[in-house]
C-alpha positions in Angstrom: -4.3 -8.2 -13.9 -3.9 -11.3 -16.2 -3.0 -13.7 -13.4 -4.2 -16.5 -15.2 -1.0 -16.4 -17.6 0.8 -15.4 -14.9 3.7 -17.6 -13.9 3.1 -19.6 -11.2 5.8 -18.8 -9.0 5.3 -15.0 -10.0 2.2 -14.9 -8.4 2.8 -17.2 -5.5 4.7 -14.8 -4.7 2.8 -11.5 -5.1 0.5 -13.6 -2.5 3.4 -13.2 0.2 4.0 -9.7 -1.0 0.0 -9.0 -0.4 0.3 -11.0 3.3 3.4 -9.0 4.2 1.3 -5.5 3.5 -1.6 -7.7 5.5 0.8 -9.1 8.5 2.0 -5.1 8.8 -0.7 -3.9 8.9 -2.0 -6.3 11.9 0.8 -5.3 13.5 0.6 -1.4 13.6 1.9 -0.3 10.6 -0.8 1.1 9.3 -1.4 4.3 8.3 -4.4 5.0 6.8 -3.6 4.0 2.5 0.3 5.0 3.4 2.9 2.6 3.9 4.2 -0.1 1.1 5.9 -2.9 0.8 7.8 -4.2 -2.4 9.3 -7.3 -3.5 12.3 -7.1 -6.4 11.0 -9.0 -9.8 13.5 -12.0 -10.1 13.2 -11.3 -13.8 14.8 -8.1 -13.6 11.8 -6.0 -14.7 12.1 -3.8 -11.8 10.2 -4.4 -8.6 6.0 -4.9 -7.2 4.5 -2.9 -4.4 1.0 -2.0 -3.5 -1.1 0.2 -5.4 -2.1 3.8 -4.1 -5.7 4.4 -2.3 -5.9 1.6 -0.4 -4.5 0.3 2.9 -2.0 -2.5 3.2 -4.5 -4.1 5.4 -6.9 -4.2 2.1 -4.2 -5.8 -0.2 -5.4 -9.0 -1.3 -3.6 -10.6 -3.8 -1.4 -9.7 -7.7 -4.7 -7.0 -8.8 -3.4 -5.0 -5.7 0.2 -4.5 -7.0 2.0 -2.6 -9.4 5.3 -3.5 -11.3 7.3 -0.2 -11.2 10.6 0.5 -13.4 13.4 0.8 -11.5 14.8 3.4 -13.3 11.9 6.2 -14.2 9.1 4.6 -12.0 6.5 3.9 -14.8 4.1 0.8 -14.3 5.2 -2.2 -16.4 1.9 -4.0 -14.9 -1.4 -3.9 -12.9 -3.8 -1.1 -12.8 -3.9 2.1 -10.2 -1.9 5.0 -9.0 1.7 4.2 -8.3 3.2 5.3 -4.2 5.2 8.7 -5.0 7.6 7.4 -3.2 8.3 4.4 -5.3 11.9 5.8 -5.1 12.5 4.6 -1.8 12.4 0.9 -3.2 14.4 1.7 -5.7 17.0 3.3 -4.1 17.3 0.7 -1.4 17.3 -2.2 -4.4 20.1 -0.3 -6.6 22.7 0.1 -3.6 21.9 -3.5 -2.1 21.9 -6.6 -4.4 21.3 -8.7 -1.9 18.2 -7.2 -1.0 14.8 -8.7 -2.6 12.2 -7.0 -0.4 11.9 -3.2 1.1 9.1 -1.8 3.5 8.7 2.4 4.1 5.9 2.3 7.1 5.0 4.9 9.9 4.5 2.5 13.0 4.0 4.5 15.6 6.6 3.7 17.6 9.2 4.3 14.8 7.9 7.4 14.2 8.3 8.7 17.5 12.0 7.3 17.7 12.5 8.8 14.5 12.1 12.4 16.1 14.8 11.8 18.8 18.9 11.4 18.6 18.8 8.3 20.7 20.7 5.2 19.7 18.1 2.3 19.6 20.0 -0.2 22.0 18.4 -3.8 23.1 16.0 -3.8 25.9 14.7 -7.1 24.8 15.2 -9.1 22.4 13.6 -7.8 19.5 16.4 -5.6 18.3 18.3 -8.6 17.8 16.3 -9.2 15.0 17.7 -6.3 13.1 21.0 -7.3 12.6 23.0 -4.2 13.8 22.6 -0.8 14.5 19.8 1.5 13.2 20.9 5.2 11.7 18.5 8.3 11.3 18.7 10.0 8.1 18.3 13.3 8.3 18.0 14.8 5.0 14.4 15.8 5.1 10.8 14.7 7.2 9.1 15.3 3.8 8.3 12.8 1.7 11.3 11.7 -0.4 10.7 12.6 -3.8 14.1 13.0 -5.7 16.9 10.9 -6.6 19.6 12.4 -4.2 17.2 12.3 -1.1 16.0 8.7 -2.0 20.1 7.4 -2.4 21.2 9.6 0.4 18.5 7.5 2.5 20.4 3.9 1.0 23.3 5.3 1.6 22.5 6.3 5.4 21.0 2.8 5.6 24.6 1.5 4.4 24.5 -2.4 5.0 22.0 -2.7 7.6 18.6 -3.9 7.1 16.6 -0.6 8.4 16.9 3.3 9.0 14.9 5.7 10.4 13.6 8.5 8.3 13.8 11.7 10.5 10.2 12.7 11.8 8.3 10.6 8.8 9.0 6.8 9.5 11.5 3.5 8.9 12.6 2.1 6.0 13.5 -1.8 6.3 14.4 -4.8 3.9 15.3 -8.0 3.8 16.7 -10.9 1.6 13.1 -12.3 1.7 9.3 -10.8 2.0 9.9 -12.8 5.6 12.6 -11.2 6.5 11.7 -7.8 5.4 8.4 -7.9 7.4 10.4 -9.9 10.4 12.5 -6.4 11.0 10.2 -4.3 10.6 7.5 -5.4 12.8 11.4 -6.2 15.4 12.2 -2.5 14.8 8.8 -0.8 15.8 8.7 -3.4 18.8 12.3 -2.5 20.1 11.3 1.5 19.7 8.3 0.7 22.0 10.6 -1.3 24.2 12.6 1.7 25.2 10.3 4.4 24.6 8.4 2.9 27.7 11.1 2.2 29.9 12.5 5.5 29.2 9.4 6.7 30.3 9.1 5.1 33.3 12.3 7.1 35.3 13.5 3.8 36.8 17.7 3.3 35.6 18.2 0.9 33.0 20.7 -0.1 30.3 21.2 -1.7 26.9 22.3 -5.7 26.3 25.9 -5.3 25.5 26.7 -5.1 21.6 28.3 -8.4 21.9 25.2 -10.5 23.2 23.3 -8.1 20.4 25.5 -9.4 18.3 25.3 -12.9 19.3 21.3 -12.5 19.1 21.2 -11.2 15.5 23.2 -14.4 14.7 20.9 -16.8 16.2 18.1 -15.7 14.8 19.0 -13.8 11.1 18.9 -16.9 9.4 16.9 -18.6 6.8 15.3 -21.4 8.6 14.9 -19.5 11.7 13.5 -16.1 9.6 11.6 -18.8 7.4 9.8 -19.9 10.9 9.4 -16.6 11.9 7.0 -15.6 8.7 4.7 -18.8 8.8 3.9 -17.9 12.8 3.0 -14.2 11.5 0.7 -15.6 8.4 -0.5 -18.1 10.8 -1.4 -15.2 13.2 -2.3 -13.1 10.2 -5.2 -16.4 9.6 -6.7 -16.1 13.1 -6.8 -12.3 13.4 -8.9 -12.1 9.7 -10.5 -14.8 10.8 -11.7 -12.9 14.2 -12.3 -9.8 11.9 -15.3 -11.5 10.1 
């Protein structure tokens, strides 16, 4: 990709877009070259996500990412094979205008809560972060390929911020690459969270809704979410750096 030409702003951001894949990856995202993250084109040419073949944790920088049509899903931009289920981002960006950034991951954690009927409730904070409650959609555990499936998905994920594909994954989004990556990495953590204490026997319960709520509102917004991303890239720096 040209990024020399490239507007700068364009391709400061497709630099967070290639940290969030990065930052997801670090914290157990990953799934072998599955899982993508996309960020909606402020010029209205559709939206940028990873290429195919490679793992997020291997996305580097704008020669990584594709820019998809919204509508028909053909690459505007960039070389490689497009996610087949680019449709997933687009679904999520034509119901929700205030969305600018949508993850599909299979985090272990999700995954497993994605299986059950239980209502993720807050046994720490971390589901605080998500802003409200998370619905299942249950149209298929295959990969979502058409239209209806992909807008039934939005449609199950209503006004929230993430929803759990049944026995597949999460979807998750955000008004901001930050805040995207902020929920999803809150979502898998909160699954965990009462996976394991459901799994120890020992009675517990959920915060009530209304401290939930109060949570989501003292942390969901911008110079709080904003903080949030620059400790994850900071940890994103040391863990790379560890790597080698």
């Amino acid at each position: 990709m040209d990024t020399a030409n490239m507007n700068p702003d364009i391709a400061e951001a497709l630099d967070e877009l290639a940290c969030a894949h990065r930052v997801l990856e670090m914290e157990g995202h990953g799934d072998s070259h599955l899982g993508h993250v996309s960020w909606r084109d402020p010029g209205g040419q559709g939206f940028w996500m990873k290429r195919h073949d490679i793992m997020m944790g291997e996305v580097m920088g704008p020669d990584d990412l594709l820019l998809i049509d919204m509508a028909d899903g053909t690459v505007l931009a960039g070389e490689g094979r497009r996610h087949s289920e680019w449709l997933i981002h687009a679904s999520v960006f034509r119901a929700r205008e205030d969305v600018n950034a949508v993850g599909h991951t299979h985090p272990f954690h999700g995954v497993l809560f994605s299986a059950t009927d239980e209502k993720l409730v807050a046994v720490g904070q971390h589901a605080g972060n998500l802003g409200g409650p998370v619905p299942h959609y249950k149209g298929t555990a295959a990969l979502i390929h058409s239209e209806d499936q992909a807008a039934d998905m939005a449609a199950t994920l209503g006004d929230g911020w993430a929803v759990f594909l049944m026995n597949h994954g999460v979807t998750f989004c955000g008004v901001s690459v930050g805040h995207c990556v902020l929920v999803g990495v809150s979502l898998d953590q909160a699954c965990r969270e009462q996976l394991t204490i459901a799994a120890t026997g020992v009675k517990w319960e959920g915060a009530p809704q209304q401290d939930v709520a109060t949570r989501a509102d003292q942390a969901l917004y911008g110079q709080n979410i904003e903080s949030f991303w620059q400790v994850f890239k900071r940890r994103l720096v040391a863990h790379e750096a560890k790597a080698g």
